[in-house]
C-alpha positions in Angstrom: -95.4 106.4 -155.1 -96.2 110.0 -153.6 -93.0 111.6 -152.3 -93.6 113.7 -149.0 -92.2 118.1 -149.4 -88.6 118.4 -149.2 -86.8 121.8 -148.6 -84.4 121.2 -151.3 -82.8 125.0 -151.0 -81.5 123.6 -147.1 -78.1 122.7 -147.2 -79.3 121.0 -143.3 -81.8 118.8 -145.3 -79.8 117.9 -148.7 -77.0 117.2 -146.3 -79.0 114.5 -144.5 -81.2 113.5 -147.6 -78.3 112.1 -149.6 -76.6 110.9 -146.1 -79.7 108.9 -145.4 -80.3 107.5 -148.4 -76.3 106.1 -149.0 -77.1 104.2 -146.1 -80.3 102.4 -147.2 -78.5 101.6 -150.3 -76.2 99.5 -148.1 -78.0 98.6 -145.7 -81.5 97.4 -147.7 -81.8 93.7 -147.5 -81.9 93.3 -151.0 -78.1 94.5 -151.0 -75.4 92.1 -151.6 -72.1 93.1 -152.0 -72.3 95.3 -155.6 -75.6 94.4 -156.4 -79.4 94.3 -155.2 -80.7 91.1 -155.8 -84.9 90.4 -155.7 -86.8 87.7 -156.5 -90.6 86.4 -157.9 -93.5 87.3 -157.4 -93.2 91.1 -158.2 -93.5 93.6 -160.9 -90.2 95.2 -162.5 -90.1 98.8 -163.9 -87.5 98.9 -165.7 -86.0 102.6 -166.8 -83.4 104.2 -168.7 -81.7 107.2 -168.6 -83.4 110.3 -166.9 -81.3 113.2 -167.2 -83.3 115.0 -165.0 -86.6 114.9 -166.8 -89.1 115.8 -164.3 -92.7 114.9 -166.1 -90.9 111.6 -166.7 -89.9 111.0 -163.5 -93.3 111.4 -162.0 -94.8 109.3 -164.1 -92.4 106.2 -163.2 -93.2 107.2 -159.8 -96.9 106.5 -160.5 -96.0 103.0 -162.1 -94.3 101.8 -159.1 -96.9 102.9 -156.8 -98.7 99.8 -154.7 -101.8 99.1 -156.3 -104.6 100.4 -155.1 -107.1 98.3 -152.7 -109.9 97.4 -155.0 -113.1 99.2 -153.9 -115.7 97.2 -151.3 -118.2 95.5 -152.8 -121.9 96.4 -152.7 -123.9 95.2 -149.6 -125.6 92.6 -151.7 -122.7 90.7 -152.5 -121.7 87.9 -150.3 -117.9 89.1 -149.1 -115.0 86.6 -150.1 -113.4 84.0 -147.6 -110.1 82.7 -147.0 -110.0 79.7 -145.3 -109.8 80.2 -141.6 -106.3 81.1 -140.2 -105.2 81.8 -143.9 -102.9 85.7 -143.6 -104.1 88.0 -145.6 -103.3 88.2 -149.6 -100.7 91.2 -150.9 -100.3 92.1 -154.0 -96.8 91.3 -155.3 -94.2 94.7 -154.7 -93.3 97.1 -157.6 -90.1 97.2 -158.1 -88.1 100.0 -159.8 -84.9 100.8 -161.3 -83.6 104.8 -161.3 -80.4 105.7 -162.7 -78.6 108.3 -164.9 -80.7 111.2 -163.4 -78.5 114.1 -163.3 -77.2 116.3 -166.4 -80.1 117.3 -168.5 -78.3 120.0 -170.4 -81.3 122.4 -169.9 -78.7 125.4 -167.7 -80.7 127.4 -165.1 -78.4 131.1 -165.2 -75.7 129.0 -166.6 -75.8 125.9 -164.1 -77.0 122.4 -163.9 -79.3 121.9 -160.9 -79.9 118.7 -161.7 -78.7 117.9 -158.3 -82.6 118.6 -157.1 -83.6 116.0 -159.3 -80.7 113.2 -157.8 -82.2 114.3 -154.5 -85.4 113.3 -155.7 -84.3 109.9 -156.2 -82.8 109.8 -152.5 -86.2 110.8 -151.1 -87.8 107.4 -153.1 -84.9 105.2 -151.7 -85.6 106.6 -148.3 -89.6 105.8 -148.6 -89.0 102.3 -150.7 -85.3 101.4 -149.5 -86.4 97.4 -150.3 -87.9 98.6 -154.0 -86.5 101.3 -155.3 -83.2 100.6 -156.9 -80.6 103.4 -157.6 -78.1 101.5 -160.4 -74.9 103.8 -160.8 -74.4 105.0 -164.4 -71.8 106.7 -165.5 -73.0 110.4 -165.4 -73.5 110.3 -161.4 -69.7 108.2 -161.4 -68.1 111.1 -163.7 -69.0 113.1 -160.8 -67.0 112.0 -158.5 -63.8 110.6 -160.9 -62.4 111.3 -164.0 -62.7 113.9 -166.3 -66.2 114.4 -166.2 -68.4 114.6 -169.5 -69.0 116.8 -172.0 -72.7 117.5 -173.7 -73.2 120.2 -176.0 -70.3 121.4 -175.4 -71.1 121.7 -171.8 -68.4 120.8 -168.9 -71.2 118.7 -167.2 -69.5 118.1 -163.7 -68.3 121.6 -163.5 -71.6 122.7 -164.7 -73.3 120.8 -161.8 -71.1 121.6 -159.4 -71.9 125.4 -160.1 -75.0 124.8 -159.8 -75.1 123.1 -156.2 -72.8 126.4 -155.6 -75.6 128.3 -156.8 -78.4 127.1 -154.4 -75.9 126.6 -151.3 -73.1 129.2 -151.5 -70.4 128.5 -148.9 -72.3 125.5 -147.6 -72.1 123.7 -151.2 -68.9 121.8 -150.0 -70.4 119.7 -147.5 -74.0 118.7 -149.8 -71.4 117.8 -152.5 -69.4 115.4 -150.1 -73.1 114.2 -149.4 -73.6 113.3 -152.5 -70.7 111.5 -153.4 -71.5 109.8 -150.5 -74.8 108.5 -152.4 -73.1 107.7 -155.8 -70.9 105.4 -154.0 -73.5 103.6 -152.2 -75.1 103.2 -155.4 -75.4 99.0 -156.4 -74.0 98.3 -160.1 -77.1 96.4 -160.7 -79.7 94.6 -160.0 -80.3 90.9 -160.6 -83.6 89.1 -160.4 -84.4 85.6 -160.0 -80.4 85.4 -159.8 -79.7 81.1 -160.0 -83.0 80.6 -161.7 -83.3 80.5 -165.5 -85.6 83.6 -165.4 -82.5 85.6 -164.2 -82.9 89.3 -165.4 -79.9 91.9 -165.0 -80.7 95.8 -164.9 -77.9 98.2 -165.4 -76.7 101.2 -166.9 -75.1 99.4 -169.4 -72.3 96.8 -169.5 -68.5 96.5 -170.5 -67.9 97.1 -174.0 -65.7 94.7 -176.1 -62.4 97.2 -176.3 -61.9 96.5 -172.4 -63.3 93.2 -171.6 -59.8 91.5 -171.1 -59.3 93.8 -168.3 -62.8 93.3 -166.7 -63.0 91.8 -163.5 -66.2 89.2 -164.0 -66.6 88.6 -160.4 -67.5 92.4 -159.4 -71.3 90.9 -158.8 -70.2 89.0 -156.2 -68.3 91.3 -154.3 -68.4 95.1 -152.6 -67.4 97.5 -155.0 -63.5 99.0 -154.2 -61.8 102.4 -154.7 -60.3 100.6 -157.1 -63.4 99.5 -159.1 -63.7 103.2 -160.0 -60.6 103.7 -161.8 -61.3 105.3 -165.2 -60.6 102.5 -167.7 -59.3 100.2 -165.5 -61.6 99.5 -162.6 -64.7 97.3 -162.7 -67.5 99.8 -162.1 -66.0 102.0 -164.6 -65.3 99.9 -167.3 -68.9 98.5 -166.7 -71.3 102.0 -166.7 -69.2 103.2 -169.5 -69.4 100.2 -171.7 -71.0 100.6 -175.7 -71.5 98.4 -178.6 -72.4 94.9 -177.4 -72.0 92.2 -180.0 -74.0 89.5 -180.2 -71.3 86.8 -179.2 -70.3 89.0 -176.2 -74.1 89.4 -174.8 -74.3 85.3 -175.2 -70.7 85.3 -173.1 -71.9 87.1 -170.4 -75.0 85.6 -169.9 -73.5 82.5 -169.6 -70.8 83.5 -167.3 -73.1 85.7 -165.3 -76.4 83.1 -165.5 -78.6 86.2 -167.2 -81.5 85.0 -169.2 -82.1 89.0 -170.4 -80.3 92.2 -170.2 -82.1 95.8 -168.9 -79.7 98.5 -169.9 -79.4 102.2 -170.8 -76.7 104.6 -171.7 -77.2 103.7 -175.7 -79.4 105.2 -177.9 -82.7 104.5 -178.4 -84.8 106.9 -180.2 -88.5 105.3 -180.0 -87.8 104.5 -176.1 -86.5 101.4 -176.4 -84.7 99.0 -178.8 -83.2 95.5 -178.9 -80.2 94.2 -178.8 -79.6 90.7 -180.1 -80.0 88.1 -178.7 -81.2 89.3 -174.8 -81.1 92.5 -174.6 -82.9 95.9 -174.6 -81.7 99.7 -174.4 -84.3 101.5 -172.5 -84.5 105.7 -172.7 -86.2 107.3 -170.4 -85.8 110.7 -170.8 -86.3 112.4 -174.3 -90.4 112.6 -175.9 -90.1 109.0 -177.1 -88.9 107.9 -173.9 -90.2 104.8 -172.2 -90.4 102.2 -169.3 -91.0 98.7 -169.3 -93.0 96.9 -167.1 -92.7 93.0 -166.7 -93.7 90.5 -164.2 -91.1 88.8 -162.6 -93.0 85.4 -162.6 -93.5 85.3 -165.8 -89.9 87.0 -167.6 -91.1 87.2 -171.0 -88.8 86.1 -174.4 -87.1 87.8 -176.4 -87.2 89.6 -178.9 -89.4 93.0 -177.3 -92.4 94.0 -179.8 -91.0 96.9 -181.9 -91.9 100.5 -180.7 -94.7 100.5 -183.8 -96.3 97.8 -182.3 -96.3 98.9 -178.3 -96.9 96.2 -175.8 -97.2 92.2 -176.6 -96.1 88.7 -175.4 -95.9 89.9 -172.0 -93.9 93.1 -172.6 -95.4 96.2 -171.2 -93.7 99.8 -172.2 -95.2 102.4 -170.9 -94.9 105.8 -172.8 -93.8 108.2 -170.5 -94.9 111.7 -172.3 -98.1 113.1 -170.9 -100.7 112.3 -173.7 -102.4 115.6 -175.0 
């Protein structure tokens, strides 16, 4: 997927960038209510957290681009046929899932301008509204409520905001409304083959044990609320934030949500990916181990994921996402 120039230093463009892009997250077909929802044939490439990681993101750029038309075959060969008034064959979409992109830590004069990198992601909704998938995680959502998050020591939503001050001076006001704009457009997951038994659920991560009696269960069938985004009390918070999954609560929600297996980030994983028994798997994206995984959505395959040692099998394909030297 090659992404056209953008002049990322115009508070004009920004402004309309994020804009644009909060309104193909609502108003993509595959959206419904707080969740995009797609379906076989197609290719899933599945990511974890970003944190602004440029190299990275390029490369899962590359994975979800179309494949290419195979080449023409040589005069001698009799050309295939389809039968007559057949349509033309496509290959199935790539699909992909983006999401905790902003806050790498790595200050610029003292800011985070990881900002450029969340516009990034806009620009690939905007040119794939129906395949790229933007899952809110709970970086971009500390941006917009709460407290914010500490790394390193680092303020991280001050530190950001400083730095979209930096590039846009008295204008940074209105690209910041912008892009809270975009974070609430954002879908808190995405399910595929949702009602089948292949059902697959991508998300930042999922509520965590301490606060599942005040979880509202039914936020995947809905539009998100203000509410949803209270800290520690609203749906969407309480989901993105979640840690520690047992296995008796990953069996629970599958059942209650129909989920065969679990796509998540926000955990560690230190090789790029690790599983969680009994359906699901952590995904990083963004450190030198980091990692996506690539799986056909006609064929969901079982659990568990080949350990990072032994790289791709039984129809799971991680991709390494470090340039090889």
């Amino acid at each position: 997927m090659s992404l056209p120039p953008v002049d990322l230093a115009s508070p004009d463009a920004v402004e309309r960038l994020f804009l644009d892009a909060a309104s193909a997250n609502f108003d993509a077909a595959c959206r419904n209510g707080s969740v995009d929802e797609i379906n076989a044939p197609g290719v899933l490439i599945a990511t974890g957290d970003l944190h602004d990681n440029p190299i990275h993101f390029a490369r899962v750029l590359e994975l979800a681009a179309p494949p290419e038309a195979p080449p023409e075959s040589p005069p001698e060969a009799p050309p295939e046929t389809s039968p007559p008034g057949a349509p033309p064959q496509e290959a199935p979409p790539t699909h992909v899932t983006l999401h905790e992109v902003i806050h790498s830590g790595r200050l610029i004069n003292g800011v985070d301008l990881s900002h450029r990198a969340l516009a990034r992601v806009a620009q690939a909704k905007l040119h794939a509204p129906e395949r790229v998938h933007t899952l809110l995680a709970n970086h971009e959502l500390s941006q917009i409520v709460g407290m914010g998050v500490v790394k390193d020591g680092v303020r991280m939503k001050d530190a950001f905001n400083e730095g979209v001050g930096y590039v846009f001076s008295e204008e940074a006001p209105r690209v910041l409304r912008a892009i809270e704009a975009f974070i609430r457009s954002m879908p808190l997951a995405l399910l595929c083959n949702r009602g089948g038994p292949d059902c697959v659920l991508c998300a930042h991560s999922l509520p965590g044990a301490d606060l599942l009696d005040r979880f509202d269960h039914t936020v995947l069938d809905r539009a998100l609320t203000e509410e949803d985004y209270t800290p520690r009390k609203g749906a969407a918070h309480i989901m993105v934030w979640g840690r520690g999954h047992p296995p008796e609560h990953l069996e629970a929600l599958a059942q209650r949500w129909g989920v065969r297996l679990f796509l998540l980030g926000h955990e560690k994983a230190e090789q790029g990916w690790r599983f969680v028994e009994p359906n699901a798997v952590v995904l990083n994206s963004d450190h030198e181990h980091g990692a996506a995984l690539e799986i056909d959505l006609g064929a969901v395959p079982e659990c568990p994921p080949p350990e990072p040692h032994e790289g791709s099998a039984r129809g799971w394909r991680f991709h390494r996402l470090t340039p090889s030297e």
